[in-house]
VEXTIKOL-682457 format. One record per residue (C-alpha): residue number from 1; x, y, z. Coordinates in pm, whole numbers. Each point is the difference from the previous one (the first is absolute). Layout:
num xx yy zz
NUM X Y Z
...
//
This chain:
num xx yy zz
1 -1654 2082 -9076
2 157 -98 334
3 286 -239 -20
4 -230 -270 200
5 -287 65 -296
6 197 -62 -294
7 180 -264 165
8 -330 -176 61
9 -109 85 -356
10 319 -161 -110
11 -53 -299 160
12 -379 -82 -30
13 64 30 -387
14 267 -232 36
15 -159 -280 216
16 -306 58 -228
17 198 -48 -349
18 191 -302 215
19 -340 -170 89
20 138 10 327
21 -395 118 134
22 111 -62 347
23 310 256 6
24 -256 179 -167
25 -283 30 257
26 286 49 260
27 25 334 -123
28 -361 56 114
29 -21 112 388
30 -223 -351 167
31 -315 167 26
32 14 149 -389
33 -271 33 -206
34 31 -64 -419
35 -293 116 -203
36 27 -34 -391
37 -295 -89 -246
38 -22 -376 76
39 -19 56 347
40 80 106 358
41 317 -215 217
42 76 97 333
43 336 -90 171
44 300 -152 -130
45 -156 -367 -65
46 -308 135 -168
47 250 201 -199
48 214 -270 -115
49 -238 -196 -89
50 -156 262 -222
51 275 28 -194
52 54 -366 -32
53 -319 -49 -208
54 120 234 -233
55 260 -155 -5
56 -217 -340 -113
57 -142 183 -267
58 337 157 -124
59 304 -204 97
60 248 256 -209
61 -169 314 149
62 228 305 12
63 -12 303 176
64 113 348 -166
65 8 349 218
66 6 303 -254
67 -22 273 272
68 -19 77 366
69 -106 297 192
70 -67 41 378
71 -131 272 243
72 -11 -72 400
73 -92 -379 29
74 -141 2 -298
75 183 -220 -292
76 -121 -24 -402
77 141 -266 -225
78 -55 -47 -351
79 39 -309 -210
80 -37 -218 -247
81 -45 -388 34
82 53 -228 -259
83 -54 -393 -15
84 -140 -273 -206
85 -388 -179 111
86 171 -342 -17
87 -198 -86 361
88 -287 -46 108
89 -187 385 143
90 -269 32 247
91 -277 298 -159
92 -201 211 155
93 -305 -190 -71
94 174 -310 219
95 46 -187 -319
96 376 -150 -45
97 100 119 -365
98 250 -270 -156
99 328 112 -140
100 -47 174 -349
101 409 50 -65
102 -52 384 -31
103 230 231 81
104 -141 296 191
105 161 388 81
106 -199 204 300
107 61 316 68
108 -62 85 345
109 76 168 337
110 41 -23 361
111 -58 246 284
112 181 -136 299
113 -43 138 356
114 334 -66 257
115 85 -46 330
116 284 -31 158
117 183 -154 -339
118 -297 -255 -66
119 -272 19 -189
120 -339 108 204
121 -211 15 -291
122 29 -60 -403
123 -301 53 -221
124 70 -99 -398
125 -186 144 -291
126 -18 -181 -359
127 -244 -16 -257
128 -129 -351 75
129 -171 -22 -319
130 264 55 -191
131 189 -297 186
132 -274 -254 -91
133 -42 162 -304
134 348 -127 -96
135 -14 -330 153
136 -323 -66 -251
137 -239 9 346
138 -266 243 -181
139 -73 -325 -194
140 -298 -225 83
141 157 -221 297
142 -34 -380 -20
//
């Protein structure tokens, strides 16, 4: 990795374990686009924001990278996040699920295209299912 990659690396992970989603999104170039299983956000706001409902959902979230690879502008990052459902969580189907006090571990990855030190483009794979599997979400809601 460039010195400007992991540097960015090393500093998104830290803004995101700070729930500092504003430092966060400033690592993302203005016009950015985030993609991930919940959603698309495009530019720094939309970014930010993103992040701040998970956030809502999981106020102790934690971000852990386990490896990093990169080839051109092309970054990987992979992870594990851990946190406790003590908020509440927007689902898929639009419904809000109320906190359920589980703890939750996803394993995931990122693939990250840069340019010029920022962040162009990040897409993020998970296994959403197992997510709101853990949180208790593949009950009956309501």
């Amino acid at each position: 990795m460039t010195l400007d990659d992991q540097e960015i690396t090393d500093e998104l992970i830290a803004a995101f374990n700070a729930h500092d989603f504003e430092k966060a999104a400033s690592c993302f170039s203005p016009r950015a686009i985030y993609v991930c299983p919940g959603g698309v956000a495009e530019g720094r706001e939309e970014i930010a924001s993103y992040f701040a409902l998970y956030l809502e959902g999981f106020p102790d979230i934690t971000l852990t990278p386990h490896g990093k690879a990169e080839t051109g502008d092309l970054v990987m990052l992979e992870w594990t996040v851990t946190s406790t459902h003590a908020g509440p969580f927007l689902l898929p189907t639009g419904e809000v699920l109320q906190p359920t006090g589980r703890h939750v571990v996803v394993r995931g990855c990122d693939l990250r295209t840069m340019d010029d030190g920022l962040i162009a483009s990040q897409r993020v794979y998970y296994d959403q299912l197992e997510m709101l599997t853990q949180i208790g979400a593949d009950r009956p809601i309501g």
